[in-house]
KESESE-638234 format. One record per residue (C-alpha): residue number from 1; z, x, y. Coordinates in pm, 1 decimal, padded with zeros to 6 digits. Layout:
KESESE-638234
<NUM,<Z,X,Y>>
...
end
This chain:
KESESE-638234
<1,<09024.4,06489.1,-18285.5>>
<2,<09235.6,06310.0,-18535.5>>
<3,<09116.2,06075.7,-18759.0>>
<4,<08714.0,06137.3,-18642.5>>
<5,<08489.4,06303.7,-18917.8>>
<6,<08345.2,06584.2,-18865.3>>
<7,<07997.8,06488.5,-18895.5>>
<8,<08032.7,06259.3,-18553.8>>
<9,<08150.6,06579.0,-18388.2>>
<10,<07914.2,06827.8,-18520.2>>
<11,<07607.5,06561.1,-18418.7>>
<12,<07771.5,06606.4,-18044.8>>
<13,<07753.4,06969.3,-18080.1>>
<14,<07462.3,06973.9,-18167.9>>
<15,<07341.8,06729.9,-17897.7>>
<16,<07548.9,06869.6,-17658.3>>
<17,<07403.4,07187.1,-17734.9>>
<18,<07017.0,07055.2,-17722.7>>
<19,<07060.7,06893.0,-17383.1>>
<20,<07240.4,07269.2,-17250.3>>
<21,<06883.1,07451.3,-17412.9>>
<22,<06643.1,07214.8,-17250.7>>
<23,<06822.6,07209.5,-16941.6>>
<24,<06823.1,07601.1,-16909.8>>
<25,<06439.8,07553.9,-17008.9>>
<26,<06327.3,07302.5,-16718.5>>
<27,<06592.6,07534.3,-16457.4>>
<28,<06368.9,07844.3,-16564.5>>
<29,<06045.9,07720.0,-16598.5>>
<30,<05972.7,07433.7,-16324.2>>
<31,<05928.8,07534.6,-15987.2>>
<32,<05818.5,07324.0,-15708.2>>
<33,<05833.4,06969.1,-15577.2>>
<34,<05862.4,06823.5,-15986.0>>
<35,<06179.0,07022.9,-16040.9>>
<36,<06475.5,06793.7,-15828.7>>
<37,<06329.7,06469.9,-15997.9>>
<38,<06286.3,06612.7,-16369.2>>
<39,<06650.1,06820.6,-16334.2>>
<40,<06807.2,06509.6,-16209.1>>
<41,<06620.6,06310.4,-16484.7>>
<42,<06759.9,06523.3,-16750.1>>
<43,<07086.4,06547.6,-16624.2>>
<44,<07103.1,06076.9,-16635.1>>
<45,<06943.5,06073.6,-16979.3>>
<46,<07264.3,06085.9,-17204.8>>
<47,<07445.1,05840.4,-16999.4>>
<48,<07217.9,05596.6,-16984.4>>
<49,<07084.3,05633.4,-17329.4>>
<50,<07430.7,05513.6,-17424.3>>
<51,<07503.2,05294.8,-17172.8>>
<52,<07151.9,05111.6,-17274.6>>
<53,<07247.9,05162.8,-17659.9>>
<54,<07582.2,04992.9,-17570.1>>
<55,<07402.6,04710.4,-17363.5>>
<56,<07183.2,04639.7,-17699.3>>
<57,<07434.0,04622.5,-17944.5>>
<58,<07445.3,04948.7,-18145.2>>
<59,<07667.2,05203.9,-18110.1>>
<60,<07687.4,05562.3,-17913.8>>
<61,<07653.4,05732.9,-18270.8>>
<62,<07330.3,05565.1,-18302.1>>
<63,<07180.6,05707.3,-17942.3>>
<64,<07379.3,06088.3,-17994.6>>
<65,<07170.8,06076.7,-18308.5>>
<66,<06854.6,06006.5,-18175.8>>
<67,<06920.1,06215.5,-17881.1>>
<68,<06989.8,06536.9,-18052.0>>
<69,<06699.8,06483.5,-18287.3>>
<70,<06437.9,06421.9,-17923.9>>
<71,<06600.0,06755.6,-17779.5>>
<72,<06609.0,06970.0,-18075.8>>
<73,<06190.4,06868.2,-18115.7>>
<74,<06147.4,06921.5,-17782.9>>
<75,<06321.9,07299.1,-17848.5>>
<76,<06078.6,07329.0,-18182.5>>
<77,<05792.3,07170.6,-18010.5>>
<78,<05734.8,07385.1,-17713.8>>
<79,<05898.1,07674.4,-17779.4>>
<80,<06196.2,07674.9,-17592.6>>
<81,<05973.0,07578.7,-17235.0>>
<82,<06022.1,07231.0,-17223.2>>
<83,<05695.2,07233.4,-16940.5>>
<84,<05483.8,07308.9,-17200.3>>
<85,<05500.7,06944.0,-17330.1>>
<86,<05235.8,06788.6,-17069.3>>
<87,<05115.2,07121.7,-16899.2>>
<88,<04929.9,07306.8,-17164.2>>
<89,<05006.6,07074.1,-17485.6>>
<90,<04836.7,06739.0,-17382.1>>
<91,<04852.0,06461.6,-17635.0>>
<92,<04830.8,06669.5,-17938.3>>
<93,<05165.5,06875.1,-17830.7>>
<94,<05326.4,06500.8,-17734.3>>
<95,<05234.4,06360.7,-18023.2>>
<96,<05391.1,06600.3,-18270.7>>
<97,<05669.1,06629.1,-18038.6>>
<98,<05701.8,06218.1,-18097.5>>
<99,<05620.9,06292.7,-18499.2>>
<100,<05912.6,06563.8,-18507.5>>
<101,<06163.2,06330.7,-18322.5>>
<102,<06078.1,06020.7,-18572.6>>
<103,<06129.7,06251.6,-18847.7>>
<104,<06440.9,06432.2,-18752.8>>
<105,<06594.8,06134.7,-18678.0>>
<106,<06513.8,05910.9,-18975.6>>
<107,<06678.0,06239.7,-19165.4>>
<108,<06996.6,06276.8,-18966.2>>
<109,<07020.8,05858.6,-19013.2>>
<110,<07049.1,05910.7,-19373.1>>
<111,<07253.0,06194.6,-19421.3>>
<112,<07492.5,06109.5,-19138.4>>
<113,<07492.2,05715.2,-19169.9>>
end
């Protein structure tokens, strides 16, 4: 990793690591017809959040950012049971979920950026 800071590569970790936790949350807690179409979901998203970051004009930093913030408020949000954000939550648990993610990410902008 020559030459890259280590802020880049601890905001990987970290998403890295938030995108392992929810994944382990939707394995263990969906069941059912919803749980092919929401694993397969959550195993696209980082690709094509790039790719689509890319295709826009900013840069991957940008979208591992935002990323990492969304799965780490997701983690806070519903207590490490990702299924808890629409089934017992409704739009109160969503919309602190959104809240947490605009926050977190607006932070990690400044201090990383």
């Amino acid at each position: 990793m020559n030459g890259l800071p280590v802020t880049v590569l601890a905001v990987w970790v970290l998403c890295g690591l938030g995108w392992g936790v929810v994944l382990v949350g939707l394995r263990r807690g969906l069941h059912g017809p919803s749980r092919g179409p929401a694993l397969f979901a959550h195993t696209l998203t980082p690709a094509a959040v790039v790719l689509l970051f890319s295709l826009v004009g900013f840069g991957s930093l940008y979208a591992t950012i935002a990323l990492a913030a969304e799965w780490w408020a997701l983690i806070l949000v519903t207590g490490l049971r990702p299924e808890r954000l629409l089934a017992t939550g409704g739009l109160g648990r969503l919309a602190s979920w959104a809240a947490v993610t605009a926050a977190a990410t607006v932070l990690a902008g400044h201090l990383i950026l």
